[in-house]
C-alpha positions as CSV (number, residue, x, y, z in Angstrom):
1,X,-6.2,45.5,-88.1
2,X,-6.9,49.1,-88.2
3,X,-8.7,49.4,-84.5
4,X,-10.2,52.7,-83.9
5,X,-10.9,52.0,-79.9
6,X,-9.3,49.2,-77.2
7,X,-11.8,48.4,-74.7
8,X,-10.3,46.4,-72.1
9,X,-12.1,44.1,-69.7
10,X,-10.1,43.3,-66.4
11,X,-7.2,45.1,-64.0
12,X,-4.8,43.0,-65.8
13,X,-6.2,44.1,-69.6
14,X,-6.6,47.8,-68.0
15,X,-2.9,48.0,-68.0
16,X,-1.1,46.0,-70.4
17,X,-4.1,46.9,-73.3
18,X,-4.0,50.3,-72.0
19,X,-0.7,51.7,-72.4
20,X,-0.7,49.5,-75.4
21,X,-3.6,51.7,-77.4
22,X,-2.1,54.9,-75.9
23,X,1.5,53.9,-77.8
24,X,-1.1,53.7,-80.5
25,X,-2.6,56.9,-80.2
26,X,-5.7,55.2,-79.8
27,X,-8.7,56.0,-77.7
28,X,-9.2,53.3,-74.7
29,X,-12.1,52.4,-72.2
30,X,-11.2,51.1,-69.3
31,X,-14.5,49.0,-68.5
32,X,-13.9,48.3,-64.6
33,X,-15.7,45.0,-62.8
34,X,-14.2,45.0,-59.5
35,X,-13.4,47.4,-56.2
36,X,-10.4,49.1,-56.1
37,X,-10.3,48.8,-52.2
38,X,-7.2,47.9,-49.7
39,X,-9.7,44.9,-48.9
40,X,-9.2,43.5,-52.4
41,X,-6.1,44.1,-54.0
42,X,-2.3,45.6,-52.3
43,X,-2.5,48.9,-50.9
44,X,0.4,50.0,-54.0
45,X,-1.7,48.8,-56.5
46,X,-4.7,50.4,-55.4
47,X,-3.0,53.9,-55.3
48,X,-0.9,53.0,-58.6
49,X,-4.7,52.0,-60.7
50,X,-6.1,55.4,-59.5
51,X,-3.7,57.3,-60.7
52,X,-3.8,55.1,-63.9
53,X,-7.0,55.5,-64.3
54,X,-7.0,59.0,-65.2
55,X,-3.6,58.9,-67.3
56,X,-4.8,55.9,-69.4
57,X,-7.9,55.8,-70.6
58,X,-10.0,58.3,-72.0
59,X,-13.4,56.5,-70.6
60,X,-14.3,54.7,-67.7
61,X,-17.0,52.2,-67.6
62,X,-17.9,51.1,-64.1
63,X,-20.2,48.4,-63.6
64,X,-21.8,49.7,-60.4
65,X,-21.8,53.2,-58.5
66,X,-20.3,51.5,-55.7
67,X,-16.7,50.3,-58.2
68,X,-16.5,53.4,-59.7
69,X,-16.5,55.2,-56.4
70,X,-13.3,53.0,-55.5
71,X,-11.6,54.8,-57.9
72,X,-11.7,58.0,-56.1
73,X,-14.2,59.9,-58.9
74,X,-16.3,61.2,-56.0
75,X,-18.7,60.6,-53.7
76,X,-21.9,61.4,-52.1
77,X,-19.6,62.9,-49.0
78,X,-17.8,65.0,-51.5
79,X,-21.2,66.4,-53.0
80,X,-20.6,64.7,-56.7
81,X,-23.0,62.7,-58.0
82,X,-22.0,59.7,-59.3
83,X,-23.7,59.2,-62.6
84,X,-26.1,56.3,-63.5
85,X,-26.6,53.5,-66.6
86,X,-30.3,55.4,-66.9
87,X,-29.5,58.9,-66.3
88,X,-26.8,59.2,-69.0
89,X,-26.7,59.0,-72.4
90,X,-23.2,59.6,-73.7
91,X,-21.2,59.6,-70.3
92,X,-20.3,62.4,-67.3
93,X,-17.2,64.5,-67.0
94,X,-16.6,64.0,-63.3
95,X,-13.5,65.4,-62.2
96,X,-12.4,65.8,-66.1
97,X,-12.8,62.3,-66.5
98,X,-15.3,61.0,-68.7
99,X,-17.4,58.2,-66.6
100,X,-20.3,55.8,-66.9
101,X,-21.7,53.1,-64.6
102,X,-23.0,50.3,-67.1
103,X,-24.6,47.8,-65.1
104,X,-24.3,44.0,-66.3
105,X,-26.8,42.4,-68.0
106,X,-27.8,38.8,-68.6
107,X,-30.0,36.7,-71.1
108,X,-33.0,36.5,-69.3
109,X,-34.6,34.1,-71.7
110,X,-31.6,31.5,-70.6
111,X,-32.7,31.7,-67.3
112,X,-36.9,31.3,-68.1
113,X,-36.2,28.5,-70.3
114,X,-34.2,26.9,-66.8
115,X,-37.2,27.4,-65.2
116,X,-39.4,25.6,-67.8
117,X,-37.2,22.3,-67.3
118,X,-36.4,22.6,-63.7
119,X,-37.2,19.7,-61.5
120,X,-38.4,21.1,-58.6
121,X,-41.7,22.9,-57.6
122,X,-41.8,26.8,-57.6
123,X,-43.3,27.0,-54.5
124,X,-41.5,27.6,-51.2
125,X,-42.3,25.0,-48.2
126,X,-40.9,23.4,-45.2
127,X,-38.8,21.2,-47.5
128,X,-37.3,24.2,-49.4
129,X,-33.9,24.4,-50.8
130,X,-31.9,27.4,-50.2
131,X,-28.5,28.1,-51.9
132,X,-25.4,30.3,-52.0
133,X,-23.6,30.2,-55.0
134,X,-20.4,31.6,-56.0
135,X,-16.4,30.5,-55.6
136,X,-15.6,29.0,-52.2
137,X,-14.0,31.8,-50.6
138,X,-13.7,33.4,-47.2
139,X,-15.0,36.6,-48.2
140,X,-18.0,35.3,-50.1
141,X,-19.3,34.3,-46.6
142,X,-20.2,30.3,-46.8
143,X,-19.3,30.0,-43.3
144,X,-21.6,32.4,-42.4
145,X,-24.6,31.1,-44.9
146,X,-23.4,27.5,-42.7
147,X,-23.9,29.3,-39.3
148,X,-27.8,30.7,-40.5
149,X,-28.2,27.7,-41.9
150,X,-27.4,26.1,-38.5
151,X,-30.1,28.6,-36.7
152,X,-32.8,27.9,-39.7
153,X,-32.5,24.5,-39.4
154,X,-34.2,24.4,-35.5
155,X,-37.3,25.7,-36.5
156,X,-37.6,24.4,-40.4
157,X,-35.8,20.4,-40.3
158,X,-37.3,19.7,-43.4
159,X,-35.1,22.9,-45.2
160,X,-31.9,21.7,-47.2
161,X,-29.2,23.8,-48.3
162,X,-27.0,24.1,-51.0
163,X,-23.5,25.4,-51.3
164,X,-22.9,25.8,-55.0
165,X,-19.3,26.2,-56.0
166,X,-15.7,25.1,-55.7
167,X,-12.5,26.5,-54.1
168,X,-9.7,28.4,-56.8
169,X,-7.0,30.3,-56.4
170,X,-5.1,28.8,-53.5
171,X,-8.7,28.8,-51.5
172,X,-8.4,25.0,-50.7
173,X,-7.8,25.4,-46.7
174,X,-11.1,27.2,-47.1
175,X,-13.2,24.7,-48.0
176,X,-11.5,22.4,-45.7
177,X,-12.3,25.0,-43.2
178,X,-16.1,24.9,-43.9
179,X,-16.7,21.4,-44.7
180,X,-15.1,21.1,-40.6
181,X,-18.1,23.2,-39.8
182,X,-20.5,21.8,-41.3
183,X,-19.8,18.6,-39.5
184,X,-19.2,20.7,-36.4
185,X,-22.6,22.0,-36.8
186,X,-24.7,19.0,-37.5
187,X,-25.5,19.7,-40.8
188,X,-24.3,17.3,-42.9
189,X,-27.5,15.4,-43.2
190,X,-29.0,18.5,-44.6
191,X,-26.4,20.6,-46.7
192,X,-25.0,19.7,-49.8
193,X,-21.3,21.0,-51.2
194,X,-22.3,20.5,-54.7
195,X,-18.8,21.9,-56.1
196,X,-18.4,23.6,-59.4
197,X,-21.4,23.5,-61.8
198,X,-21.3,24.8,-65.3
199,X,-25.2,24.6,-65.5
200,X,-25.6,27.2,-62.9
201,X,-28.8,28.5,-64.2
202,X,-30.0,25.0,-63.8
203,X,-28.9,25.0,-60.4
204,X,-30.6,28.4,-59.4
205,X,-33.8,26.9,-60.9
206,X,-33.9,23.6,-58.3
207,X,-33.6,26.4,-55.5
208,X,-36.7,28.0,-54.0
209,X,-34.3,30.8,-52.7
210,X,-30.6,32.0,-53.8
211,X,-28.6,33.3,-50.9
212,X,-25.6,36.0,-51.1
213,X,-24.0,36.5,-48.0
214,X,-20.7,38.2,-48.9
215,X,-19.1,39.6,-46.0
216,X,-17.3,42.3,-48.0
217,X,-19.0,44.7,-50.6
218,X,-19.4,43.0,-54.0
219,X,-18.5,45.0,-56.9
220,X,-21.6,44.5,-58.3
221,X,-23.5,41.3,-57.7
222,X,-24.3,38.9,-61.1
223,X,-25.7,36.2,-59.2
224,X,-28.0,38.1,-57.5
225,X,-29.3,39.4,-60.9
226,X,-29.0,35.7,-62.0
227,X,-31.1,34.6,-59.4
228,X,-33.6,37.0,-59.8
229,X,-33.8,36.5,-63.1
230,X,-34.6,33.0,-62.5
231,X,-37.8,34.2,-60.4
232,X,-36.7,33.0,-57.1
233,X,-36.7,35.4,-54.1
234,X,-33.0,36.6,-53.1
235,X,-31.4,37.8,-50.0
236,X,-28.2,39.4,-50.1
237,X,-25.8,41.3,-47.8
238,X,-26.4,45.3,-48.0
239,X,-22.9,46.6,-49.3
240,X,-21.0,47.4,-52.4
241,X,-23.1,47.3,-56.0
242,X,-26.1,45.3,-54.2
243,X,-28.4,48.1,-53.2
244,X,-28.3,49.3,-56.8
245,X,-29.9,45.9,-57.6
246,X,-32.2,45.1,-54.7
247,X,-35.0,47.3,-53.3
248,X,-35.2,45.8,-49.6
249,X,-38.4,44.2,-48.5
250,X,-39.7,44.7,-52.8
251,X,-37.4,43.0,-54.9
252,X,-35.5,40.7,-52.6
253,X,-34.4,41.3,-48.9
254,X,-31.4,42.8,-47.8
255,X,-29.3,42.4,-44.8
256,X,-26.2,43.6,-42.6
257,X,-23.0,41.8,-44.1
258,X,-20.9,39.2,-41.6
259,X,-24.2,38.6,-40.0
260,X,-25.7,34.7,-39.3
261,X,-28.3,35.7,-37.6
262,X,-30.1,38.1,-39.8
263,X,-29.5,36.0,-42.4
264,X,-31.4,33.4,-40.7
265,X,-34.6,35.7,-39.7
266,X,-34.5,36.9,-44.1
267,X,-34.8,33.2,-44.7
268,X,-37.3,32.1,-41.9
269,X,-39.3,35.2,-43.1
270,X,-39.7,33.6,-46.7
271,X,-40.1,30.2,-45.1
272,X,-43.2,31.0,-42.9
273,X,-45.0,33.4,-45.8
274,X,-44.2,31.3,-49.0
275,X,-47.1,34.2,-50.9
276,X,-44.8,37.1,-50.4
277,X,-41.8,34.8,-51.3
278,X,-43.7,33.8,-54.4
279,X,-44.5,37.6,-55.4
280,X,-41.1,39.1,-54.3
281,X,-39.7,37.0,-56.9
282,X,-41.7,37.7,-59.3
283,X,-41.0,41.3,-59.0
284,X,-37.6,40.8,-59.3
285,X,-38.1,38.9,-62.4
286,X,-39.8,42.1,-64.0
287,X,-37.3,44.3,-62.3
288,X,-34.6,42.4,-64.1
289,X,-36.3,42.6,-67.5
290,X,-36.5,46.4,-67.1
291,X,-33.1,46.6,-65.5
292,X,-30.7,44.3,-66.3
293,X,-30.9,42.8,-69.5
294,X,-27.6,41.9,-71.9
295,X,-29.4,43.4,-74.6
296,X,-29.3,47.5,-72.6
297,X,-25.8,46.5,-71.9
298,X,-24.6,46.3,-75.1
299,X,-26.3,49.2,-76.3
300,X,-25.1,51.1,-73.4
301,X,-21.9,50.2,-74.2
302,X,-22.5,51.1,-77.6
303,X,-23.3,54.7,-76.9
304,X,-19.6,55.1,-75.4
305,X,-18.6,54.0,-78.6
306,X,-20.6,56.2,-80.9
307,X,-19.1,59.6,-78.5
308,X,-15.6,57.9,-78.9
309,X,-15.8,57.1,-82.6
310,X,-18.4,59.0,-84.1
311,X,-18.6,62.1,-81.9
312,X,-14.8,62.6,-81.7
């Protein structure tokens, strides 16, 4: 087919593509979507894809500062700065290696048009509906979003929650595990298990505000972008990728991970002061169309191909 460049897409890709365009004698990107942490994959294959990644290939795309810095390229503590989607143009040598973070984007207009149809009102009362969407999964933190929901609930009755998502990969005792608490908790008049949905900017646009309360860093965060996106205000646990898309108290609010109860003083904060709510989404809206767009994606993307192809 006469490829001049493999750019692979996922840990399993990395590999088998990898060695694959190296046989070739092929230049490869390794583009790189999740943390290369202990706390997410075997301790073996965490020291076996570092090593890989500066054998295979000849670029790294990260999609936050936070992933790439899993892969042992440096760190602020080591006095190497990692490099950024804005500050670069054709990529960094850090440590010999050529690296770039390339933040994902989205189609913003998908989500405004979801707004346009949306059901609900865009303003945020006692009635509001506050959601956490993502896979059901211990370390995406449902049962903590339960437990702030549980404290929220006391002062705002009239709030209803949404847990957006179904349970894969093995995760079924999970979801067992949660729907027991929600019972546990008394909740079940006022949270709803909505399982999968395939319309999930739909579903962010019937929210007045999208919850993230992952309980170990995210590699980068796409529903938080999503839900900003969408104009709603988001708060989301302060670890991983997330403070590269959030400005606390500006953009959305951040707060500690594994945490209930300052996750249920963010969301009684945008409860009692639905003006601030209002305008803290809307900044994130415009900080998404200056930010996060799929459109300076691609053509970020597309600069690593013009040094691989064109400048080689």
């Amino acid at each position: 087919m006469r490829i001049d460049l493999v750019h692979t897409n996922s840990l399993k890709s990395d590999i088998i593509g990898g060695f694959a365009g190296r046989l070739c004698g092929l230049p490869v990107i390794w583009h790189v979507r999740d943390r290369i942490e202990d706390d997410y994959l075997p301790r073996l294959a965490v020291r076996v894809f570092r090593v890989l990644a500066r054998m295979v290939p000849v670029f790294v795309i990260a999609n936050s500062s936070a992933t790439l810095a899993t892969l042992g390229f440096g760190s602020a503590a080591q006095g190497i700065a990692i490099p950024s989607d804005i500050e670069l143009e054709q990529g960094e040598a850090v440590e010999d290696q050529q690296v770039r973070v390339v933040h994902d984007g989205l189609d913003v207009e998908t989500c405004a048009r979801a707004i346009t149809h949306a059901t609900g009102g865009p303003l945020i009362g006692l009635d509001s509906r506050i959601g956490l969407i993502g896979r059901l999964s211990r370390w995406k933190g449902q049962h903590i979003f339960l437990r702030a929901a549980a404290i929220v609930h006391r002062e705002f009755p009239c709030a209803r929650f949404q847990i957006i998502g179904a349970a894969l990969f093995g995760q079924e005792a999970y979801e067992q595990e949660i729907r027991e608490l929600c019972t546990e908790l008394g909740l079940n008049s006022v949270v709803e298990f909505t399982g999968f949905r395939s319309d999930i900017h739909n579903a962010i646009a019937n929210l007045e505000i999208v919850v993230h309360a992952s309980i170990t860093g995210e590699p980068f965060g796409q529903v938080i972008v999503e839900g900003m996106a969408s104009g709603k205000p988001v708060i989301a646990t302060n670890g991983g990728g997330v403070p590269e898309i959030i400005e606390d108290g500006v953009t959305g609010l951040l707060v500690p991970m594994n945490d209930a109860e300052k996750l249920a003083d963010a969301i009684r904060r945008l409860l009692t002061d639905p003006h601030e709510a209002q305008q803290m989404g809307l900044r994130g809206l415009e900080h998404v169309r200056r930010h996060f767009t799929i459109q300076q994606t691609a053509r970020k993307v597309e600069r690593v191909y013009e040094k691989l192809c064109i400048g080689a």
